[in-house]
Biotite code that builds the C-alpha atoms (Angstrom):
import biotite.structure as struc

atoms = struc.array([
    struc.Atom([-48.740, -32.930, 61.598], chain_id="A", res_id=1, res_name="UNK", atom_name="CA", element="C"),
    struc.Atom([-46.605, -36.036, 62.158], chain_id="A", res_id=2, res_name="UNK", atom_name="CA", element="C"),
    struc.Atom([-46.365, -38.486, 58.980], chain_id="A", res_id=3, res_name="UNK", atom_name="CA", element="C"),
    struc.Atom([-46.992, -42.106, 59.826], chain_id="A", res_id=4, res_name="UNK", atom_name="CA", element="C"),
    struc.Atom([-44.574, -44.808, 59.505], chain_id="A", res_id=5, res_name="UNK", atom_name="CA", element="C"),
    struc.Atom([-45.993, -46.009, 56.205], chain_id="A", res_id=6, res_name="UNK", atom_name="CA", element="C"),
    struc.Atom([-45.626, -42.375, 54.565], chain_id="A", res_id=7, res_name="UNK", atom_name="CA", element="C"),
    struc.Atom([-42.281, -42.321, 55.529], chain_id="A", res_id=8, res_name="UNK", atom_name="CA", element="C"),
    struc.Atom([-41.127, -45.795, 53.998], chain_id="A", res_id=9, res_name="UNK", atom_name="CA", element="C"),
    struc.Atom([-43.011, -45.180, 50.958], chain_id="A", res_id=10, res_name="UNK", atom_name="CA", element="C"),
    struc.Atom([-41.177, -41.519, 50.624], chain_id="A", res_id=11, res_name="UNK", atom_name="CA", element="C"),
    struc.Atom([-37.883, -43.380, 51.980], chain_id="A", res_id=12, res_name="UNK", atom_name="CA", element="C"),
    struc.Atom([-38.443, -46.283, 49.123], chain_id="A", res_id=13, res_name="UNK", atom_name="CA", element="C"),
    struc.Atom([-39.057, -43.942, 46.279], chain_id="A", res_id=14, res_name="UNK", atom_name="CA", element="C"),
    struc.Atom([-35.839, -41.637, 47.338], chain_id="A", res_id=15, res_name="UNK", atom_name="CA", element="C"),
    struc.Atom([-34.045, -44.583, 46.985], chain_id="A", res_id=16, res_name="UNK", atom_name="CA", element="C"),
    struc.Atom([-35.432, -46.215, 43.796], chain_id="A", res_id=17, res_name="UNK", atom_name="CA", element="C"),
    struc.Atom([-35.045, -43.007, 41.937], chain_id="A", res_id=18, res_name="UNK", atom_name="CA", element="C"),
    struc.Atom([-31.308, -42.557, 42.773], chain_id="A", res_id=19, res_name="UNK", atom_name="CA", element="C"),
    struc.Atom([-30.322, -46.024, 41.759], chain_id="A", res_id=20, res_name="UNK", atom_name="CA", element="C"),
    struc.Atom([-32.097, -45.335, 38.610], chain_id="A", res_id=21, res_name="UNK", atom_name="CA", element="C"),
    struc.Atom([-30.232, -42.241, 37.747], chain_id="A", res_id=22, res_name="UNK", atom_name="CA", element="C"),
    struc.Atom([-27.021, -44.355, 38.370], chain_id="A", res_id=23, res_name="UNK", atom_name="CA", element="C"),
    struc.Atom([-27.644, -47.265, 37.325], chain_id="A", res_id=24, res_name="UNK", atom_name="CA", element="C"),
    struc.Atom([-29.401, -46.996, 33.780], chain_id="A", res_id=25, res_name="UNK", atom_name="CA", element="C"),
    struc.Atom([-29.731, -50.230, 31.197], chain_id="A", res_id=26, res_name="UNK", atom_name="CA", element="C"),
    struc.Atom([-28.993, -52.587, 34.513], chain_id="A", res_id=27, res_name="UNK", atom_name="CA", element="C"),
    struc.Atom([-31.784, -55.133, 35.682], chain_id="A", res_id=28, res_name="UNK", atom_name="CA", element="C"),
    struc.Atom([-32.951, -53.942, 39.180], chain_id="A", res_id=29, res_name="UNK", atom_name="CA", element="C"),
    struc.Atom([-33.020, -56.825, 42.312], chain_id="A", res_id=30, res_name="UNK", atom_name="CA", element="C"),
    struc.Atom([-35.955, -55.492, 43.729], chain_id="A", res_id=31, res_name="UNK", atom_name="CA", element="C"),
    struc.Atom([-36.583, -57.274, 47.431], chain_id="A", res_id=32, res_name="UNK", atom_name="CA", element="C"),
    struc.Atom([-39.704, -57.089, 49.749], chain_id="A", res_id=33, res_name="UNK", atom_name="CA", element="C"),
    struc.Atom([-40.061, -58.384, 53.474], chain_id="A", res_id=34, res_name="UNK", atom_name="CA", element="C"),
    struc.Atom([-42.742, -58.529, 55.584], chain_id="A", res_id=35, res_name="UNK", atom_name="CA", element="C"),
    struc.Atom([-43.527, -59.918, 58.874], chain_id="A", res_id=36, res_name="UNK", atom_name="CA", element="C"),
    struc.Atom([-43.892, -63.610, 58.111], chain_id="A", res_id=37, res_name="UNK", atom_name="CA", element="C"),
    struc.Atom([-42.020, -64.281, 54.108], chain_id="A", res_id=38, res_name="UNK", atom_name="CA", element="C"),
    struc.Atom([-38.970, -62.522, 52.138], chain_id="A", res_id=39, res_name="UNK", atom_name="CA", element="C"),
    struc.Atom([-39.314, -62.463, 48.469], chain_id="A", res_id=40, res_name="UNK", atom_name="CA", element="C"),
    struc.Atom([-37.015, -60.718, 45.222], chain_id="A", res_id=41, res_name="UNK", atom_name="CA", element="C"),
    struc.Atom([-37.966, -60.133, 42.034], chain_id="A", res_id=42, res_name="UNK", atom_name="CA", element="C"),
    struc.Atom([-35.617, -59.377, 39.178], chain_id="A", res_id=43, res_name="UNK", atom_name="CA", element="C"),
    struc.Atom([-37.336, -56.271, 36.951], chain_id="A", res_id=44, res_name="UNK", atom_name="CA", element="C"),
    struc.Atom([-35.728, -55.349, 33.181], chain_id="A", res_id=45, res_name="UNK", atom_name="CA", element="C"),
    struc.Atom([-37.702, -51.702, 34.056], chain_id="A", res_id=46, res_name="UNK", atom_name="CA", element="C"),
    struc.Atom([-37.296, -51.141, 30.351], chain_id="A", res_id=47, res_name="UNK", atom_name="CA", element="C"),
    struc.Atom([-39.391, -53.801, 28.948], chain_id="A", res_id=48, res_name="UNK", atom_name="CA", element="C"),
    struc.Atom([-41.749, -53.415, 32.145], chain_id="A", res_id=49, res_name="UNK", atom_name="CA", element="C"),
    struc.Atom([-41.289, -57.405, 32.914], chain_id="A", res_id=50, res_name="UNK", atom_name="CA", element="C"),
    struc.Atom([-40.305, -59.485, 35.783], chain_id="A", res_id=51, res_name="UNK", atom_name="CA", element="C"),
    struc.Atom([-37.249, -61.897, 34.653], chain_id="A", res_id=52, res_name="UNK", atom_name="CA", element="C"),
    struc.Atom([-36.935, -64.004, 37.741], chain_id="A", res_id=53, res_name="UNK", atom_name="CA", element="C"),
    struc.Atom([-38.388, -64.446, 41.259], chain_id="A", res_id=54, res_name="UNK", atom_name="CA", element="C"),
    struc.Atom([-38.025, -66.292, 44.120], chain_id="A", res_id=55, res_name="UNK", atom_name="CA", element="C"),
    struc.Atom([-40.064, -66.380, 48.162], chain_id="A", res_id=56, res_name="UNK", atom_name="CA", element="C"),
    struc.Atom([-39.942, -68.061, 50.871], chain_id="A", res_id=57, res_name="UNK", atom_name="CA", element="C"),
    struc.Atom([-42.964, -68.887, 50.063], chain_id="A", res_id=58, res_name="UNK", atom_name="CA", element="C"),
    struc.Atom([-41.922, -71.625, 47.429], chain_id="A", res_id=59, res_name="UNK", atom_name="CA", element="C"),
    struc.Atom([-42.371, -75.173, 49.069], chain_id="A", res_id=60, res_name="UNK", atom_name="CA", element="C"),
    struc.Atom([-39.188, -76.626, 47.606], chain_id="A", res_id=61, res_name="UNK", atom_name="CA", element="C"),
    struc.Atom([-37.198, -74.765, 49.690], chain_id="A", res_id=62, res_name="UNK", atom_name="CA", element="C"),
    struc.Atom([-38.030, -75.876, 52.823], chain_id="A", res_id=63, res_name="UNK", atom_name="CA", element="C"),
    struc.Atom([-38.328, -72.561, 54.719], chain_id="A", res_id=64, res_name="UNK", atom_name="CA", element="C"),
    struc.Atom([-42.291, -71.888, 53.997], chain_id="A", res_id=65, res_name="UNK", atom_name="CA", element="C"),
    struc.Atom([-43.744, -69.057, 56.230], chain_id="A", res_id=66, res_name="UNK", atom_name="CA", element="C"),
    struc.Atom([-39.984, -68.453, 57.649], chain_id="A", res_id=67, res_name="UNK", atom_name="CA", element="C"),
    struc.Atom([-38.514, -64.991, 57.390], chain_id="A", res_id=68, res_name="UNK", atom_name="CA", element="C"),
    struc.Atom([-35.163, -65.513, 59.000], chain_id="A", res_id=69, res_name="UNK", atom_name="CA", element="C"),
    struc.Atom([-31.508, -64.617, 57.491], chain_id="A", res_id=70, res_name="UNK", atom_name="CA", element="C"),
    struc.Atom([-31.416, -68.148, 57.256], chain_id="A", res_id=71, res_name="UNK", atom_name="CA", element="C"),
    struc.Atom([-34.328, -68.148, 54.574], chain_id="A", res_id=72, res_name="UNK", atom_name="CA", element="C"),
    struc.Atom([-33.298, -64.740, 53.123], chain_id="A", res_id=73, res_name="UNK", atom_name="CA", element="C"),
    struc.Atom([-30.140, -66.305, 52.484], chain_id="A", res_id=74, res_name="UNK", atom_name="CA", element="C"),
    struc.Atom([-31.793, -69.352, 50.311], chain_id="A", res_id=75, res_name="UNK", atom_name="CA", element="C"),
    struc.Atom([-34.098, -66.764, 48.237], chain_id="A", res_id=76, res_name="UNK", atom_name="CA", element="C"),
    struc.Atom([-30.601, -64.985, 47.913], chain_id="A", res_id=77, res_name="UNK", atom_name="CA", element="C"),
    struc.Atom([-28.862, -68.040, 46.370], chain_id="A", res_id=78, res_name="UNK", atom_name="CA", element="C"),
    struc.Atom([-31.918, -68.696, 44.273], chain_id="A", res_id=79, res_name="UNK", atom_name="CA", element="C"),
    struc.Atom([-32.904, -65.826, 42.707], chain_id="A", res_id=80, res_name="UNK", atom_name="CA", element="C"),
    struc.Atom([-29.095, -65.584, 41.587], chain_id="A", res_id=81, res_name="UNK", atom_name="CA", element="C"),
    struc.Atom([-29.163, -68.906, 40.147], chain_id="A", res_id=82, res_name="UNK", atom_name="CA", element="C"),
    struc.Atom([-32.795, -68.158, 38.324], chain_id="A", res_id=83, res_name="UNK", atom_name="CA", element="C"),
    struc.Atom([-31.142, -64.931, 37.079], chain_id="A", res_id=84, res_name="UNK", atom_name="CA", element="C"),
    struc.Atom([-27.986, -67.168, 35.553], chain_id="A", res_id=85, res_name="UNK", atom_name="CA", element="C"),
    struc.Atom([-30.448, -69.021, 34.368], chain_id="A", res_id=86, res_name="UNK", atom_name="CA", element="C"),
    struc.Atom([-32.060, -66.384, 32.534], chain_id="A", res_id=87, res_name="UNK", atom_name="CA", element="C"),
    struc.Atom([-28.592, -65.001, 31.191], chain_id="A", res_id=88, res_name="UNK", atom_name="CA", element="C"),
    struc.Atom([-28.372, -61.936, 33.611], chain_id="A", res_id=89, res_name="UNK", atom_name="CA", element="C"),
    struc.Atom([-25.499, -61.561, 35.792], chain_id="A", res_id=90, res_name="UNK", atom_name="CA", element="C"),
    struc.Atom([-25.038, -58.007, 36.470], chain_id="A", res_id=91, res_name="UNK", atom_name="CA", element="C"),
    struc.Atom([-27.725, -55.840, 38.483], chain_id="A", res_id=92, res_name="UNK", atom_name="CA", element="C"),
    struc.Atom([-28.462, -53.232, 40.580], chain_id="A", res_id=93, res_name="UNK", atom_name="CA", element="C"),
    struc.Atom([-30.119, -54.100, 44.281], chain_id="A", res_id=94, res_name="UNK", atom_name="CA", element="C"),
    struc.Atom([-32.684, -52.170, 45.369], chain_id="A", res_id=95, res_name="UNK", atom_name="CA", element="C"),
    struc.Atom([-33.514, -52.600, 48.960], chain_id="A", res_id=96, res_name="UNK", atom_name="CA", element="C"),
    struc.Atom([-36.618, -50.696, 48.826], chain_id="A", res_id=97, res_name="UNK", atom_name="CA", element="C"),
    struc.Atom([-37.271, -48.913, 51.819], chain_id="A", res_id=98, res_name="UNK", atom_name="CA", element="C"),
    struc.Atom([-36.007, -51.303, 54.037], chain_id="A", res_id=99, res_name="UNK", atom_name="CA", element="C"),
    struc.Atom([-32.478, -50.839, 55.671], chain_id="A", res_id=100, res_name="UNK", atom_name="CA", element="C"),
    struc.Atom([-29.604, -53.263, 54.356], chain_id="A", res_id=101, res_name="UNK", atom_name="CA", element="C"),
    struc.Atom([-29.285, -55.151, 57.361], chain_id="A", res_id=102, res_name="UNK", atom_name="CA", element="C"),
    struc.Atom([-29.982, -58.616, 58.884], chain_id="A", res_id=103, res_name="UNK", atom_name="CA", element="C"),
    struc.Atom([-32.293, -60.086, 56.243], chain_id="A", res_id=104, res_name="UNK", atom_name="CA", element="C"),
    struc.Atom([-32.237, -57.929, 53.143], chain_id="A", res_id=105, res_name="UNK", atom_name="CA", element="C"),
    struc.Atom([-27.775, -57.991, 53.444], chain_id="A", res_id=106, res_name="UNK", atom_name="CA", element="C"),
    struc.Atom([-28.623, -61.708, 54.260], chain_id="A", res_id=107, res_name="UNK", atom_name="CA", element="C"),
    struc.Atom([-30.220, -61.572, 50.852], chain_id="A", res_id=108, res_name="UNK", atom_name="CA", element="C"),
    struc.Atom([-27.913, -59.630, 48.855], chain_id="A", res_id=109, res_name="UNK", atom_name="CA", element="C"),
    struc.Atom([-24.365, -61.383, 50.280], chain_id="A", res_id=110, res_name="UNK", atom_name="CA", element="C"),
    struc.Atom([-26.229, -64.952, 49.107], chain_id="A", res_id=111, res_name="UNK", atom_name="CA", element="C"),
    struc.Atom([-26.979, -63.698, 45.652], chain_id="A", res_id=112, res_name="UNK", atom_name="CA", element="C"),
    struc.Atom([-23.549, -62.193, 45.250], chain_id="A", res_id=113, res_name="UNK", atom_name="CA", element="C"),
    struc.Atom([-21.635, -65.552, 46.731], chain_id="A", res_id=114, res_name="UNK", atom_name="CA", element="C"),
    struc.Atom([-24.052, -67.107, 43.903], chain_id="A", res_id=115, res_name="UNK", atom_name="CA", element="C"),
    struc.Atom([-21.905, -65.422, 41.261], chain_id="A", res_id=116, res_name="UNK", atom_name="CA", element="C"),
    struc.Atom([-24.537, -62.519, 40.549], chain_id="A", res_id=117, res_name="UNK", atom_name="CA", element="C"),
    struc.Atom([-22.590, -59.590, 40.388], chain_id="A", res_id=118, res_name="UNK", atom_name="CA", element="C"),
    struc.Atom([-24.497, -56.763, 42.691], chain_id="A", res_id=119, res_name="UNK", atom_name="CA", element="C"),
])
């Protein structure tokens, strides 16, 4: 029997998550999610369990609400890295989930890095 689509992101997302771990211990982890209609990114200290910063397109100050383009990936990108400065974090790891770095998510990740967080 075949697995579905969603089996095989959710077994593609954890193969990746667990990797980065083993690499990447004591760093904060950028985690993103995209669906059909937003883009959001969370910044996760897994130690402590808690969420640092976030940032969606889904925010109306940014001018891109219910837009999922690299455009808007792009200004989540630049925001969560400036929330994350904010914060006094600028080192982590990106975790791009089960989604494949390219178009939106490397949108994302190049904005946050031009930002000055260091990916």
């Amino acid at each position: 029997m075949a697995n579905s689509k969603r089996d095989l992101f959710l077994k593609r997302r954890l193969r990746v998550r667990n990797k980065l771990r083993s690499v990447n211990a004591g760093r904060l982890r950028l985690s993103v999610h995209r669906s059909n209609k937003n883009i959001s990114a969370q910044l996760i200290d897994d130690a402590r369990g808690v969420t640092v910063a976030a940032a969606s397109s889904l925010e109306k100050d940014l001018g891109i609400l219910g837009k999922n383009n690299v455009e808007a990936a792009a200004k989540v990108g630049a925001l969560i890295a400036e929330r994350a400065k904010a914060a006094g974090v600028t080192e982590a790891y990106f975790d791009r989930g089960g989604f494949l770095f390219h178009g939106k998510v490397k949108a994302l990740a190049d904005a946050a890095r031009d930002a000055g967080l260091k990916i």
